[in-house]
C-alpha positions in Angstrom: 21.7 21.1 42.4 22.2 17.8 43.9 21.9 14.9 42.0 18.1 13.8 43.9 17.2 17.4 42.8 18.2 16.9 39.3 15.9 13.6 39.3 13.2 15.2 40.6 13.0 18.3 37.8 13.3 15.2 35.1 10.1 13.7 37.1 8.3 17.1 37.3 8.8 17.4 33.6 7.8 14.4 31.8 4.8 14.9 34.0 4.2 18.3 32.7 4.5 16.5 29.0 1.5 14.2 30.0 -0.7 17.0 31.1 0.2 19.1 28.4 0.0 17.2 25.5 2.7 20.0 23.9 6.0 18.6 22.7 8.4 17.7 24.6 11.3 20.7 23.6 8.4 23.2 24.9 7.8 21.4 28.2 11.4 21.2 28.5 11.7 25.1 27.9 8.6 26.5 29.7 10.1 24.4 32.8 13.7 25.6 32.7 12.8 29.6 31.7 11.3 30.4 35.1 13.8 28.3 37.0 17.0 30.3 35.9 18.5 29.3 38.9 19.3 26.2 37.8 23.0 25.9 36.5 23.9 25.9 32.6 25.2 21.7 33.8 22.4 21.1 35.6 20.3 21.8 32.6 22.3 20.0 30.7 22.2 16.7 32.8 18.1 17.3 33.4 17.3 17.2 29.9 19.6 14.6 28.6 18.7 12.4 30.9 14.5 13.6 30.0 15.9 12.9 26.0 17.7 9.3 27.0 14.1 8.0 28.7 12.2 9.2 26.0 14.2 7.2 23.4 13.8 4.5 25.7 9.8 4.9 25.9 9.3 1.3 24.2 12.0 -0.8 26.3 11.3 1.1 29.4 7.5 0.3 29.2 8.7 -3.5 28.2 10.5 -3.8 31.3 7.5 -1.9 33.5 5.0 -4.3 32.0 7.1 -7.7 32.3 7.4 -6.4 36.2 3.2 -5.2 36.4 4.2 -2.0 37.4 2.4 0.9 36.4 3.8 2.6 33.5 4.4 6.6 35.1 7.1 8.6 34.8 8.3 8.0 38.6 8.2 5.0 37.3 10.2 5.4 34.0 13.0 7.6 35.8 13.5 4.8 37.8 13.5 2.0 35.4 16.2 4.3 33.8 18.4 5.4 36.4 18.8 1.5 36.8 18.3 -0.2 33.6 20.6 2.7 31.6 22.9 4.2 34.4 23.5 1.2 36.0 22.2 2.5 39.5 22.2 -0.2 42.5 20.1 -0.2 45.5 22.0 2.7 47.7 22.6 4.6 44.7 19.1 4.9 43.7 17.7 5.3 47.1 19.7 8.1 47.5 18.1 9.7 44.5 14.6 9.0 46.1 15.4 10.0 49.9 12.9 12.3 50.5 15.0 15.6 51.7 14.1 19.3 50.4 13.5 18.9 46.4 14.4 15.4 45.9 11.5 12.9 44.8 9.4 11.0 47.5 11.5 7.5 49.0 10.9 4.5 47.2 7.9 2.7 48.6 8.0 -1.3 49.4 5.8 -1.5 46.0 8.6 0.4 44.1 11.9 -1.6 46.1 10.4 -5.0 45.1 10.2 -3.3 41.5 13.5 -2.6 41.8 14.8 -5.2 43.0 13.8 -6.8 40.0 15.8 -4.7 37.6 19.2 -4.5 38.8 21.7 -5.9 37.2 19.5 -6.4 34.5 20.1 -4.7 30.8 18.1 -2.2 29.1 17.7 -4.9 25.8 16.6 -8.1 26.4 16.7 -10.9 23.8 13.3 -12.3 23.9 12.2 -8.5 22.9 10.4 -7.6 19.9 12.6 -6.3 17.2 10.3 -3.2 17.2 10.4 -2.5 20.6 14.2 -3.3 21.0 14.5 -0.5 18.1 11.7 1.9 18.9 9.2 1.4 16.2 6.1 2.7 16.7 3.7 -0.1 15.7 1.1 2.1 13.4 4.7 3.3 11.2 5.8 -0.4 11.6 4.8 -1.6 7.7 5.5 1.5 5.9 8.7 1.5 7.9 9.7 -2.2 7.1 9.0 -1.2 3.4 11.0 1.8 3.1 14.1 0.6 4.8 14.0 -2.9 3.7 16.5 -5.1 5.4 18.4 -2.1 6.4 15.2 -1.8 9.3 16.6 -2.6 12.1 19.9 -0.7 11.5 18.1 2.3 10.3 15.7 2.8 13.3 18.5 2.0 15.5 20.4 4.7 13.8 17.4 7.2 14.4 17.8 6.4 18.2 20.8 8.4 18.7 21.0 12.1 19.7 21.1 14.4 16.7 24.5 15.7 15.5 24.9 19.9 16.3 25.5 21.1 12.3 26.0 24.9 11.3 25.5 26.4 7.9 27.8 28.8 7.1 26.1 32.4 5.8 28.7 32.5 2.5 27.5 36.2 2.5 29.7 37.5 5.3 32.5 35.1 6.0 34.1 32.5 3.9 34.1 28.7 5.4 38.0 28.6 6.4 37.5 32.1 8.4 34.8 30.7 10.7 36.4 27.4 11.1 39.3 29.5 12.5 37.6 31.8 14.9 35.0 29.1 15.9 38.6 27.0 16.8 39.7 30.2 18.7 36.9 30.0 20.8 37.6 26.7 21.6 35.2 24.6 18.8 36.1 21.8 17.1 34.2 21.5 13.6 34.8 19.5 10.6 33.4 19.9 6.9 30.3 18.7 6.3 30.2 15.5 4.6 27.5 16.2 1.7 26.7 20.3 1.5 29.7 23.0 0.7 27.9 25.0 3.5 27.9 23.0 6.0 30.8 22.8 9.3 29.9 19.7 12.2 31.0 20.2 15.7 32.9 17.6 17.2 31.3 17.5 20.5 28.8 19.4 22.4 29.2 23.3 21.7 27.8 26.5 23.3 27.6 29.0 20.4 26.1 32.0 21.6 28.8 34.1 22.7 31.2 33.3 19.6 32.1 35.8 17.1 31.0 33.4 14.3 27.6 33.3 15.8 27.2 36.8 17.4 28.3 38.6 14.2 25.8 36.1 12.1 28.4 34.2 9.8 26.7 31.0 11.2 23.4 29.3 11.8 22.5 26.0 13.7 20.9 23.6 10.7 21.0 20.2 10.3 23.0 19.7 7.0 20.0 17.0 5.7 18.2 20.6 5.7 20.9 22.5 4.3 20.7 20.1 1.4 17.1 21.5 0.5 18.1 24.4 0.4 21.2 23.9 -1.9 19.2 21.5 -4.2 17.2 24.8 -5.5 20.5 26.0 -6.6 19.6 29.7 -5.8 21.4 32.5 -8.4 22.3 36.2 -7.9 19.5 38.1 -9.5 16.5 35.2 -9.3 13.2 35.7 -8.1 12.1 32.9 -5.1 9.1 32.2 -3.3 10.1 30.5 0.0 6.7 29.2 0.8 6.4 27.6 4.0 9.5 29.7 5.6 8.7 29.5 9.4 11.1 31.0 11.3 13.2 31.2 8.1 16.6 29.3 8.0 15.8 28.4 4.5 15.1 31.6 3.5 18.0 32.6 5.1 20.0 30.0 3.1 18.3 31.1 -0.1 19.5 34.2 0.2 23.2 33.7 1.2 23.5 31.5 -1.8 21.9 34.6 -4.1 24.6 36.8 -2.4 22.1 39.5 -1.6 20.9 39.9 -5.4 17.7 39.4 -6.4 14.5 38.6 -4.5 13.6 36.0 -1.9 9.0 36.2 -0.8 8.8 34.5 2.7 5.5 33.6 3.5 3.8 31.5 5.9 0.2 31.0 7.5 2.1 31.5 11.2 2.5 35.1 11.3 4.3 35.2 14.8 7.6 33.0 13.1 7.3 34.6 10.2 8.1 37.5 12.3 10.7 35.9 14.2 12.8 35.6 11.1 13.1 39.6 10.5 15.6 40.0 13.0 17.9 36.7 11.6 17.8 38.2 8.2 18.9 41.7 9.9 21.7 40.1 11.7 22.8 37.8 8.2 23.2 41.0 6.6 20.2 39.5 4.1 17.1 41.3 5.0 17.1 43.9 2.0 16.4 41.1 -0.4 13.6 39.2 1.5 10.4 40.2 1.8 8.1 38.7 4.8 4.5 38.2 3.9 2.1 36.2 6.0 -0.8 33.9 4.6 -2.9 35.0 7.3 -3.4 38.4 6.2 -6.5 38.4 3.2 -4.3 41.1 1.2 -1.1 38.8 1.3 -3.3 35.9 -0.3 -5.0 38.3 -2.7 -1.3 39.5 -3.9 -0.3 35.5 -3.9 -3.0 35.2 -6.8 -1.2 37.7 -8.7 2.0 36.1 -9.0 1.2 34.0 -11.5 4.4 32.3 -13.4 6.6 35.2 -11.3 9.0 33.0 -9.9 12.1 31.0 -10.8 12.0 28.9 -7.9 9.3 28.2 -5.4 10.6 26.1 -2.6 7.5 24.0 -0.2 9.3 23.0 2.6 6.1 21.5 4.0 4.3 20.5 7.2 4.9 16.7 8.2 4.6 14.4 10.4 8.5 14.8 11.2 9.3 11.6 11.7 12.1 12.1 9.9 13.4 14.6 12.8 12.9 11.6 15.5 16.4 11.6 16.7 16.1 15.1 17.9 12.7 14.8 19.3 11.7 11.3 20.0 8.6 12.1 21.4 6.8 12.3 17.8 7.5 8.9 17.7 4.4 8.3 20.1 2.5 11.3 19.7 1.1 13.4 17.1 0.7 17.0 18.3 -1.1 19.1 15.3 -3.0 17.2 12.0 -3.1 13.5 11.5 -0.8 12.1 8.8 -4.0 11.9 6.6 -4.8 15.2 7.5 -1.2 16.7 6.3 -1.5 14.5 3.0 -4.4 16.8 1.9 -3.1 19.6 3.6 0.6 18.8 1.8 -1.6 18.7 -1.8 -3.4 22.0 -1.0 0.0 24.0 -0.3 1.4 22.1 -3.6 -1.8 23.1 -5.8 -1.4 26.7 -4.6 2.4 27.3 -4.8 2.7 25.7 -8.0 0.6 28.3 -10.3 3.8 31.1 -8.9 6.2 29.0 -11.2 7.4 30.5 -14.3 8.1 28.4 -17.3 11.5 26.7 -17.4 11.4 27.8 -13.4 11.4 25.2 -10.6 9.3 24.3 -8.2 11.4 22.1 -4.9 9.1 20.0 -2.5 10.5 19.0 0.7 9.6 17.1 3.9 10.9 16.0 6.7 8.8 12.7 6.9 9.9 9.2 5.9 6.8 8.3 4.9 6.0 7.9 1.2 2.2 8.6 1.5 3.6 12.3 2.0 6.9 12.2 -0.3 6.7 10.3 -3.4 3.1 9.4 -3.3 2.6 12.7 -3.0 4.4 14.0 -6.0 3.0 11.1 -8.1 -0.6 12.6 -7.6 0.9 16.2 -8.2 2.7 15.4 -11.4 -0.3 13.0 -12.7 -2.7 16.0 -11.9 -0.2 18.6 -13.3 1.3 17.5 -17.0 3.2 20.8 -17.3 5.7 19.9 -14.4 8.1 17.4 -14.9 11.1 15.1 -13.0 14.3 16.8 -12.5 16.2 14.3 -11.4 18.9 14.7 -8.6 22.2 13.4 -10.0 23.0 9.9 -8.6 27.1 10.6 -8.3 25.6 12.8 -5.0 24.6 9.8 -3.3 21.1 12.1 -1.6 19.2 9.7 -4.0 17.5 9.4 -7.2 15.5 10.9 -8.7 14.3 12.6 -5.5 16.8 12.8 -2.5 16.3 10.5 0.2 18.3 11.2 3.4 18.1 8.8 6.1 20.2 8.8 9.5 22.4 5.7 8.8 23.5 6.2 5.3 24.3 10.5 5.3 24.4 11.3 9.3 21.4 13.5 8.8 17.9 13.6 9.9 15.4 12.1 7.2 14.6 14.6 5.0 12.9 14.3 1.2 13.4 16.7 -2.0 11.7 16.6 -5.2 12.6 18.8 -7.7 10.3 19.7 -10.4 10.6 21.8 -13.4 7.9 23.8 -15.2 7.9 22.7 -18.8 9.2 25.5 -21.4 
């Protein structure tokens, strides 16, 4: 593709987003599946350049109001290209000539526009600190109280692109194995900083046709979510209830730690990625020990009540806002998709008021979000544990540095997305 053509799929896209209303990775991929003739660097450059704008949603539409211009994304793509590629006049009216699959020429309107930007930088001074650091003004307060003075260098922190983590499956392949055949195909990864699990490429890294990822002795995870995971502290032999699994890479990390003894219950209320994750489990080498059951079915529920005090751990990784995932999809930032954040708090209590009667005495039950949000971290377990005497604190050991007594991963301080873990223990 040409580089006008490449502008022109980024326009056609963030369109699609605003007539959608769908995230933006699903635009992204719904676009790019039925166009497989665009080239593995063309892709590349199209949605980089669609995840760079996006980040830049509150500067951009600074800049587009200061100039009256009508916020659009034409008219984003071109406040970019200038304000954060440093395009001048001929550059960017090459972008915008007009020829076969390139976007429509600048009109007078859009020159004087422009005109007005060049030379100019994406930041300004007399910016609001929330806009200069993308803070969504509903989150601003709860934002400003979690991070403290640390605010502006934590949401900054959040406005960079996600690192590319994998979590080693310690079932088939031992850590200094992969690292060497991952090297051998040309990967550069180092040990994770916080989980024994996890390995961090250096750089931007296709993984699909590697051995390490082709004969399943890796998974993509970010190692914040790893951390979940390894905070249950699974055992050979133990009996687990994974119960918001998804698509399964906890279940799958479960597992790996148990070392294919014992029992790991995967359940979900979205039977269709519940279903995805039979054939990851197939390909970890893990699927005789997990068992997929799906909320949706009546006779899955039904066996649910049964399992009273069954289970040494239960883990709820639960639904969230996900703002703690917005440096990999800054788009939640500004819109909410499913369920408004009151809507998950009572949603979040209903999952924790039904999982937590599958605990066994002396068993564990781990709660997990990926929100930075207290009204669905530690307000929520406050109202759990003052509803449920029986469950108490176990806190996370401080010499970790996750947090204490729940862990508390942010972007700045651990590299990871923001995740939250409580662990609680079923009183003996």
């Amino acid at each position: 593709m040409k580089p006008a053509s490449r502008i022109k799929a980024t326009i056609d896209i963030l369109e699609s987003t605003q007539r959608a209303r769908v995230p933006l990775d699903k635009c992204v991929g719904d676009y790019l599946r039925v166009r497989r003739y665009i080239g593995s660097k063309d892709r590349s450059n199209i949605v980089e350049r669609i995840y760079d704008i996006t980040r830049a949603h509150a500067r951009l539409g600074w800049w587009l109001e200061r100039t009256k211009t009508p916020n659009s994304p034409r008219t984003q793509v071109i406040a970019w290209v200038i304000l954060g590629e440093g395009a001048v006049e001929k550059r960017l009216n090459d972008l915008f000539d007009g020829s076969k699959y390139a976007p429509e020429p600048l009109s007078d309107e859009e020159l004087v526009f422009a005109r007005n930007l060049f030379g100019k930088p994406l930041v300004r001074k007399d910016m609001l600190e929330t806009v200069t650091v993308e803070c969504p003004p509903d989150y601003e307060s709860v934002l400003r109280t979690r991070f403290g003075e640390d605010f502006a260098e934590e949401m900054t922190a959040i406005l960079k692109p996600a690192t590319l983590d994998l979590r080693v499956n310690t079932f088939l392949a031992d850590k200094e194995n992969v690292v060497n055949h991952l090297e051998a195909d040309g990967i550069k990864v180092n040990n994770g900083a916080l989980c024994p699990w996890t390995l961090r490429c250096e750089n931007k890294a296709y993984l699909s046709r590697t051995k390490a990822f082709i004969k399943g002795w890796i998974e993509i995870q970010d190692e914040g979510s790893q951390l979940i995971a390894w905070l249950c502290d699974a055992k050979a032999g133990m009996q687990v209830l994974d119960y918001c699994a998804g698509a399964g890479g906890k279940t799958l990390a479960l597992a790996a730690a148990m070392q294919r003894k014992g029992r790991v219950v995967a359940m979900d209320t979205d039977e269709r990625r519940l279903e995805k994750g039979r054939k990851r489990y197939r390909k970890a080498g893990l699927s005789d020990i997990i068992e997929v059951r799906s909320l949706s079915d009546d006779k899955q529920r039904k066996w649910l009540k049964r399992q009273k005090g069954k289970f040494d751990i239960v883990l709820i990784d639960a639904p969230c806002s996900g703002s703690g995932t917005w440096r990999r999809n800054p788009d939640l930032r500004w819109q909410t998709y499913g369920p408004s954040l009151e809507e998950l708090i009572d949603i979040q209590a209903g999952i924790l008021e039904s999982a937590c009667k599958c605990v066994k005495p002396g068993g564990k039950l781990v709660y997990a979000t990926c929100s930075l949000f207290s009204a669905e971290n530690e307000d929520q377990i406050a109202r759990f544990l003052e509803a449920h005497p029986e469950f108490e604190v176990a806190p996370i050991d401080e010499a970790l540095g996750l947090g204490t007594p729940y862990m508390q991963l942010s972007s700045l301080r651990h590299g990871t997305d923001g995740f939250f873990a409580a662990v609680l223990r079923r009183k003996e």
